[in-house]
N, C-alpha and C positions, 0 to 999 in steps of 0.2 A: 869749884867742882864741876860745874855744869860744862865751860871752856873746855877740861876737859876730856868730859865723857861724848865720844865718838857714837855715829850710826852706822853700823855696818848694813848698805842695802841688799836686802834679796828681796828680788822681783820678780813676780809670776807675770806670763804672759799669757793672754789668753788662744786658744786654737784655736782651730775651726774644724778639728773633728766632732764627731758624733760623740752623747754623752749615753747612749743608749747601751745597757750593758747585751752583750751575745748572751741569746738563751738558746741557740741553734747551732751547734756544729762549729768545730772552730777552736781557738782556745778561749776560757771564760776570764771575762773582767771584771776585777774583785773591787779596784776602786771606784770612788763615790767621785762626781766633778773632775777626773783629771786631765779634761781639755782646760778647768776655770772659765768655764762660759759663763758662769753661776758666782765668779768671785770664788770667796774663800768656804764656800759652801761643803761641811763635811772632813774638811783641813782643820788640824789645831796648828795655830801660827806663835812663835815667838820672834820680838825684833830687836831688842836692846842689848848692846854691845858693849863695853866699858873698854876703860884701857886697859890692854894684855891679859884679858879674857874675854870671856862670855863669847855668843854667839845669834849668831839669826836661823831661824830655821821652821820649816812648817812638817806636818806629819800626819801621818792617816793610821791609822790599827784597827786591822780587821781580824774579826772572832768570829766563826761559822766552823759547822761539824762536819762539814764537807771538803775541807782544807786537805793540801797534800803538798809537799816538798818538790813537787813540780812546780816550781813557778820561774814566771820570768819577769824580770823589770826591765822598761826600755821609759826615754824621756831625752828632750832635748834641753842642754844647756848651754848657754854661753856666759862668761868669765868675763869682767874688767877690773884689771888691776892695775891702778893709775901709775905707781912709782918702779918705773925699766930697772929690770938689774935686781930686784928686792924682792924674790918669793913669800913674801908674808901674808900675805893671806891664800884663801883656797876654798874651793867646795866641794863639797862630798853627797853621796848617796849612805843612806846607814838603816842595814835591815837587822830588826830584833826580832828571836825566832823564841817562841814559849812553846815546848818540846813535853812531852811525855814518853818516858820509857817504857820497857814492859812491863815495871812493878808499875807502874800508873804515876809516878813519879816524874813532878812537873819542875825543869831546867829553864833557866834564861840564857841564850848566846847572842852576842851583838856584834857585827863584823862589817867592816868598811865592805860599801857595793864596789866604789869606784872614788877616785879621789879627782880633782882637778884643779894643777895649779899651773900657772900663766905669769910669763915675767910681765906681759902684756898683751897687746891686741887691740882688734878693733871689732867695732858694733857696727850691728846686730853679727857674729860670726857664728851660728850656732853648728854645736855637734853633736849625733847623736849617739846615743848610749840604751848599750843592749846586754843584759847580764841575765846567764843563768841561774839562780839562786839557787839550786837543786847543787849546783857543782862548785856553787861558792859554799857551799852548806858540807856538801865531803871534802873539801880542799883545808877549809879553816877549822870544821869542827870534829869531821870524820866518816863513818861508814850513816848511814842514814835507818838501816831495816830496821832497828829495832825501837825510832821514835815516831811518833806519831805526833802530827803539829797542832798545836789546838791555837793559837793565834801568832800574829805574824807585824810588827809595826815597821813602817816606810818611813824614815824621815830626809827631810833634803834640807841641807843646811848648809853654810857661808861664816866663814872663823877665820880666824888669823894666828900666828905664830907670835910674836912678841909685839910689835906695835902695828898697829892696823895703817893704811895709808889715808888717806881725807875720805877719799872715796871709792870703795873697791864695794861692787856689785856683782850676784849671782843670778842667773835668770835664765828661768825654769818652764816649761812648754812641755804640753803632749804626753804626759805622764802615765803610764799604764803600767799595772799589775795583772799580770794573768795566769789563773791556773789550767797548767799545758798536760795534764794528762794524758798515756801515751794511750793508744789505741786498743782494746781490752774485747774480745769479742767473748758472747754470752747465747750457749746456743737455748733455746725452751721449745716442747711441742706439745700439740695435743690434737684429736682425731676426732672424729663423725664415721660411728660404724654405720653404715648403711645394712641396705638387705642380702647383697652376696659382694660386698667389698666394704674397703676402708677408707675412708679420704684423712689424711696423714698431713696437719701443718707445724710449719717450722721457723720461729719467728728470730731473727738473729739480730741481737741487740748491738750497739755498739757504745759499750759504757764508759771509753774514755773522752776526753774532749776532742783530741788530733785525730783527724780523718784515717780510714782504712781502705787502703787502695788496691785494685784487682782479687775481688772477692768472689771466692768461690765457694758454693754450695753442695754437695753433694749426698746423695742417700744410697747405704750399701743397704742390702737384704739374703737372708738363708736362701738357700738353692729351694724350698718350699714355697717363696713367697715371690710373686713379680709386681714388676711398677706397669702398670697398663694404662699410664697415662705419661705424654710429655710435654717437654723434657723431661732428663732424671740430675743432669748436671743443670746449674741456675749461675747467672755470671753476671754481676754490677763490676762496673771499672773505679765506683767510690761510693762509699755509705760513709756518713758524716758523722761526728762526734757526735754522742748523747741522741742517735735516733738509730731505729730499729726497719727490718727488711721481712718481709712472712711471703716465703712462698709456700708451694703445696703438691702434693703428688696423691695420687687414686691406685691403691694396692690391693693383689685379691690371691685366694688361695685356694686349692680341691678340694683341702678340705677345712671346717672351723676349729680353731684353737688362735692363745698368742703366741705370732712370732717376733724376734730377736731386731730388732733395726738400730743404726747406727747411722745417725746426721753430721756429718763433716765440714765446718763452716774455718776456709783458710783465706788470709790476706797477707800483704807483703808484710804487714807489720805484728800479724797476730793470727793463731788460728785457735780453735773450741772444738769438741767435739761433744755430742750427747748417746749413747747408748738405751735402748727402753723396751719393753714390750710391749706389742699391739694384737691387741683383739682382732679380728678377722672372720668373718662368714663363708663359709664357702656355698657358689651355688646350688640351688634346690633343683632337683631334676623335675621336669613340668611334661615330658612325654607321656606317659602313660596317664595323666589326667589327662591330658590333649584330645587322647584316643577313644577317652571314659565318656568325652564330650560329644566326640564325635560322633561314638556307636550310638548317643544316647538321640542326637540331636536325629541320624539317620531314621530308627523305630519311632523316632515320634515321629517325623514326616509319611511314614510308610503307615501308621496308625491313621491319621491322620487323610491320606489319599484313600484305605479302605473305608472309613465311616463315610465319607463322600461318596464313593460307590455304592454302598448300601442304600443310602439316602437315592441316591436317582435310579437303582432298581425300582426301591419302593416306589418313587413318581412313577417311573413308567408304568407299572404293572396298572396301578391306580387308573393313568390315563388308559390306558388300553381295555381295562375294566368299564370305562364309563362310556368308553367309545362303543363297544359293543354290546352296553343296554342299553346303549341310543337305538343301535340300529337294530335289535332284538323288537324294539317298542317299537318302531317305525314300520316295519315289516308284520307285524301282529295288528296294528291296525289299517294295514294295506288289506290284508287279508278278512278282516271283519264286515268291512266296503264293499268287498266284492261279493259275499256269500248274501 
């Protein structure tokens, strides 16, 4: 029995990419280890083959609530298949999609990613392999709007057709899963009413993962209400998946009540609008207290200058007083001297 039951190899190699997954901008990486820097880390592996069946194959399934039909798979393989002339064996990519419809009703579909079979060749030959599963997903199973994915399994696997040859190997590099969400802009504001104006911000999100390129910002307003600060148009040439932009503008009006504004946030790939009302003060007229302060400030100073005159009346008269009982007394005893 043992004589024989065959090993069908599949061989992971490992990369030398980064195992680090994008949490910034970008499209995100959903698997765990698929450079293999870490071995079989996070992979379920199967290896034993018999005659004229079974299979080798390793595989990941990832479950998260933030999953979406946007995905792509890409990985490099190379193929050796010993015996020229004998298509019997082969390798494959095979994604299984666990779908819910709108009743909440949870489906399984399993669909060849990409197949690859080789009369022959040589080592190391790799090629790489880039598949939309979003479009492999309307091609094989159909229109996509009304499921939503709740999990998603990757398997890569190495099989044969009727008898396998001594030695036929599949090998496998650089494996990635990413969900490519398209670019989703998301406008939000809110304001700081000051004392005779408004300061008015505008934070523009960008919630899908794929970048949003030449982005324009812009704020309309009622023929009542002006932008007195700028710009009024605001322009990025990229805001990155999964991050966010706040600019701001200072609006003011003659008079107070809310007016009607509308923020305009467009990109090549997507645009948002938000509509709202904003409170607004209109200036306080400050003249005629000015002038209150003025006349006030004027009578004290003029009050002010007469009590000071009063006062050096009084001195002088005082002095003038005692100067001439000096000399009153001076003169009265001049005259006592002589008689």
């Amino acid at each position: 029995m043992l004589n024989r039951a065959l090993i069908v190899c599949l061989c992971i190699v490992a990369g030398l990419s980064s195992t680090v997954r994008s949490t910034y901008g970008g499209p995100y990486k959903l698997l765990v280890n698929g450079s293999f820097v870490n071995g079989l880390r996070g992979w379920t592996s199967e290896g034993l083959v018999y005659l004229e069946q079974g299979y080798g194959s390793i595989s990941q399934t990832i479950e998260r609530q933030d999953l979406s039909l946007f995905l792509e798979l890409s990985y490099e393989v190379c193929t050796v298949f010993r015996i020229v002339g004998s298509p019997t064996s082969y390798a494959r990519s095979i994604i299984t999609y666990h779908v819910a419809d709108a009743q909440g009703r949870v489906e399984e579909f399993t669909v060849v990613g990409k197949r690859h079979e080789e009369l022959g060749g040589g080592f190391p030959n790799f090629q790489s392999v880039r598949i939309d599963l979003r479009e492999l997903f309307h091609k094989s199973i159909g229109l996509d709007q009304t499921y939503s994915l709740r999990k998603v399994k990757v398997a890569l696997e190495l099989g044969f057709h009727i008898f396998a040859p001594f030695v036929s190997s599949a090998y496998f590099k650089n494996v990635s899963l990413k969900r490519c969400n398209p670019a989703k802009l998301v406008v939000q504001q809110h304001h700081n009413e000051l004392v005779d104006r408004t300061e008015l911000f505008a934070t523009v999100a960008n919630s899908g993962d794929l970048d949003a390129s030449n982005l324009i910002v812009r704020l309309d307003v009622s023929a009542d209400l002006q932008v007195v600060s700028q710009p009024v148009i605001f322009q990025r040439s990229l805001l990155e998946g999964r991050s966010s932009w706040q600019v701001s503008w200072i609006v003011s009006a003659r008079s107070s009540g809310s007016y009607p504004i509308t923020i305009h946030a467009m990109a090549d790939q997507a645009e948002a609008q938000l509509s709202a009302l904003v409170p607004v003060r209109a200036p306080q007229p400050v003249t005629t207290q000015t002038t209150i302060q003025t006349v006030t400030s004027i009578q004290a100073v003029t009050t002010r200058v007469m009590t000071l005159s009063i006062e050096l009346l009084v001195l002088i008269v005082l002095a003038v007083g005692v100067i001439v009982a000096v000399v009153v007394y001076t003169y009265s005893n001049q005259r006592k001297r002589r008689s």
